[in-house]
N, C-alpha and C positions, 0 to 999 in steps of 0.2 A: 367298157368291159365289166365294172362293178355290175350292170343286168346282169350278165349271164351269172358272173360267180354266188349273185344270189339267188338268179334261179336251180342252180346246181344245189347251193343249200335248202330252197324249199322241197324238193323232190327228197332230198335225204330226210325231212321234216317227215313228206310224206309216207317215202318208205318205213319210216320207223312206226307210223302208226299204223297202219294196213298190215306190218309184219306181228306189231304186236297185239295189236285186239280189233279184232271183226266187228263187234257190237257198235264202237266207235266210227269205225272208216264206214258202216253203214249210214249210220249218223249223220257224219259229214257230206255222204255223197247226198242226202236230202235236203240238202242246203241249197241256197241258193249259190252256185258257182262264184260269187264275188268272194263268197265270204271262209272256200274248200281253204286255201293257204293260211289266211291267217288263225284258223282252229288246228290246220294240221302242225304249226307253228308250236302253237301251244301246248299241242296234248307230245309231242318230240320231247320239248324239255320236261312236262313231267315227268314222262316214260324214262327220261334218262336220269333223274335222279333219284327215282325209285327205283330204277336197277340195280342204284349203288350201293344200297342200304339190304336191297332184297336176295340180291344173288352174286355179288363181287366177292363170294365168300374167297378167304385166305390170301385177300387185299389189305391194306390199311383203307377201311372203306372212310374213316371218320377223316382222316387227310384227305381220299377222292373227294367226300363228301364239300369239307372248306374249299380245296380246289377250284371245284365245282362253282360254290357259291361266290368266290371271291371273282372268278371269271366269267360270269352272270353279270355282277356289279360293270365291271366293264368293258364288258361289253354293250351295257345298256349305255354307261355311259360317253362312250367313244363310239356308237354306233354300226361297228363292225367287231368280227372274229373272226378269225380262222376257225374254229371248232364250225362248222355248220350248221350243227343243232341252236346252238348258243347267237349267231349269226341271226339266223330267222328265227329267233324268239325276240331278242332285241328291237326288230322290224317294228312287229307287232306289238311289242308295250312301247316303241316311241309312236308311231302309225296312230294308235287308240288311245294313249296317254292310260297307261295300264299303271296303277299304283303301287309302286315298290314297297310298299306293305304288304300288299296282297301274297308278292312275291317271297318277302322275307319269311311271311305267316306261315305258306308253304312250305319252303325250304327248314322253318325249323320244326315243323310237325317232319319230317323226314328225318330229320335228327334224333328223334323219340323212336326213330324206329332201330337205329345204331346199340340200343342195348335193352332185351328182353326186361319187361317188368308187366305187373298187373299193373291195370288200370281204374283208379278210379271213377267217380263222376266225373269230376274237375279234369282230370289229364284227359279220359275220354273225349270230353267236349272239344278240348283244347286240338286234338289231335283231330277230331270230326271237322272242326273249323280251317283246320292248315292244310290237311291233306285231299277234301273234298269242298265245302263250301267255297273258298276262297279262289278257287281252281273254276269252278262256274260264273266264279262273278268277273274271275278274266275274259270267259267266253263272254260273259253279256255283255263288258263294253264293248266285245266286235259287234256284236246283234244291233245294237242301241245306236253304235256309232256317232260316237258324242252328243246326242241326246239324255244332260244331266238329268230331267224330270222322270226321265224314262228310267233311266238308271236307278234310281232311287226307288220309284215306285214299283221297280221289278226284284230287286234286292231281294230279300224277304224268300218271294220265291224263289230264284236260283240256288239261295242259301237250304230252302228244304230240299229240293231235288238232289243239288250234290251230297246231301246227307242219305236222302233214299238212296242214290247209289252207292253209297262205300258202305250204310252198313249190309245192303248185300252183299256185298260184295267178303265183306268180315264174314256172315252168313254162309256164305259158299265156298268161304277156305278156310272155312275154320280149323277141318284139320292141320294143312300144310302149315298154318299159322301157328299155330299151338306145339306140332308135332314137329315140323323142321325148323322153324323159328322161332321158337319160344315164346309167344306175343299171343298177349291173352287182351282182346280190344274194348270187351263186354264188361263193366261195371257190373261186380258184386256176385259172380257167376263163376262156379268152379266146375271148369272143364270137365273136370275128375266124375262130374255126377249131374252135366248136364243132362237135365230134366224138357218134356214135354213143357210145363210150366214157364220155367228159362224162354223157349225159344216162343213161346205165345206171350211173351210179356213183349221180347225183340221186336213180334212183327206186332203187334198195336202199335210201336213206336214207330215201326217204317212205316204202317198205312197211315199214319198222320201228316209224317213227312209228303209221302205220295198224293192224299187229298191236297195237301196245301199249295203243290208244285205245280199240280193240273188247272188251278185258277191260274196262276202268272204266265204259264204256256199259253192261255188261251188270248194272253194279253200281249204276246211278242209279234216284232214286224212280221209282215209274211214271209220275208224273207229268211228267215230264221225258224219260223213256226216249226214247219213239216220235219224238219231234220233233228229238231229237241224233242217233238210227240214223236216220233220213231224211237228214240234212243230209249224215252221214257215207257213207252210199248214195248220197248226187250225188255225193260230191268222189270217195268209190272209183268211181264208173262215168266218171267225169272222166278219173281219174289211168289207169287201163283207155283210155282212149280215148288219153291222151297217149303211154302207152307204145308204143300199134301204130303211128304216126307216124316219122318218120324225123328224124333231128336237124336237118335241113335246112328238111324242114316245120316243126318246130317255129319255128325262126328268120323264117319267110315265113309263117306264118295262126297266128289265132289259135283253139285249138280250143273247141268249143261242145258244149255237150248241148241238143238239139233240144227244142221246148215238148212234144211227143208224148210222149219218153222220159222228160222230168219227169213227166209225169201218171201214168206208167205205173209208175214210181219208186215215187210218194205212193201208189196204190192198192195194191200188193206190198206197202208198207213197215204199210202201216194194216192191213190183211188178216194179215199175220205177229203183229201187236200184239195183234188179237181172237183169235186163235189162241194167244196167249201163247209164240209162238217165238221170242221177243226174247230 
């Protein structure tokens, strides 16, 4: 009977990413289907500890948050939960032998988000590396599937891409960040008079990120390829979009990729992969 009750928790894994971001469950459906649970596994518990920091307002978020983290612990370490997010994330870091650093490094970049402050270089980095890098290189031990050499020599780049992605993602809410949040994520940059300059400084730092990530994708099983070059074809046709925008706009909307241009995304990107152009 523990099948079913885990399969009940990976469906709730999955609901939670499909409910919460499109870009992602796209992603994942280009995968190869061995590997749709244990990513939708993953991306559950981040989603849900970023919820706690992001929108539990008029909670004691920073007790959800320990909560949270202490019922993580063990549950990795006794194998099971009741919570069902917590359940099937456990799976998956004993499954892949996911390293409870990676997890902690996470969880305390989520902690920095528990009280509005500028950001340095330093805290920047620090927060780039917990909140997005570390988050990728959980996906690559599913990719790699205990293949250490592989791991290692992909490192690097999984580490730029989740960097490409969250600082668009900083990019693309900068308002709601700054304006309902407080949270200023950009080193040396005052909102107050963000500059065309400011945000062309930003994106040379993401197109670095973005070259460096598009080697290591070229270097993943097959199994894994087609569904990280899609993800990475939103966030470039994203970061494309942010850049034609004016710093001004940037600061007043937040920008979007239309459901059209995703669809159109996923077929180009699956069409390239039978074609072996990846």
């Amino acid at each position: 009977m523990k099948e079913l009750f885990d399969s009940v928790c990976f469906k709730c894994s999955q609901i939670t990413t499909t409910s919460y971001s499109t870009s992602f469950s796209f992603g994942i459906k280009a995968l190869d289907k061995s590997l749709h649970a244990p990513i939708y596994n993953i991306y559950g518990f981040v989603r849900f500890a970023d919820e706690i920091v992001d929108t539990f307002h008029g909670y004691d978020k920073e007790a959800l948050l320990l909560k949270f983290k202490q019922d993580t612990h063990l549950a990795i370490k006794e194998k099971i939960s009741l919570n069902p997010i917590l359940n099937s994330f456990q799976d998956v870091v004993n499954r892949y032998n996911i390293d409870l650093e990676l997890i902690d490094t996470f969880l305390d970049s989520m902690e920095m988000d528990l009280k509005p402050e500028l950001y340095d270089k330093s805290k920047y980095d620090k927060y780039i590396l917990g909140s997005a890098q570390v988050v990728g290189l959980m996906c690559l031990k599913v990719f790699v599937a205990g293949n250490t050499a592989m791991y290692k020599d992909l490192k690097p780049y999984a580490m730029s891409l989740g960097s490409a992605f969250q600082k668009i993602n900083f990019l693309r809410d900068i308002k709601a960040d700054f304006l309902t949040l407080g949270r200023t994520y950009f080193p040396d940059v005052d909102l107050q008079n963000f500059n065309a300059e400011d945000k062309r400084i930003i994106e040379l730092d993401i197109q670095k990120d973005f070259d460096h990530a598009l080697l290591g994708i070229k270097k993943l099983p097959i199994k894994s390829r087609t569904g990280v070059y899609l993800a990475y074809t939103y966030y470039f046709k994203l970061f494309k979009k942010v850049k034609s925008v004016s710093s001004s706009k940037i600061l007043n909307h937040r920008i979007r990729i239309n459901n059209t241009l995703k669809v159109l995304l996923i077929v180009t990107t699956l069409i390239k992969s039978k074609l072996s152009l990846l």
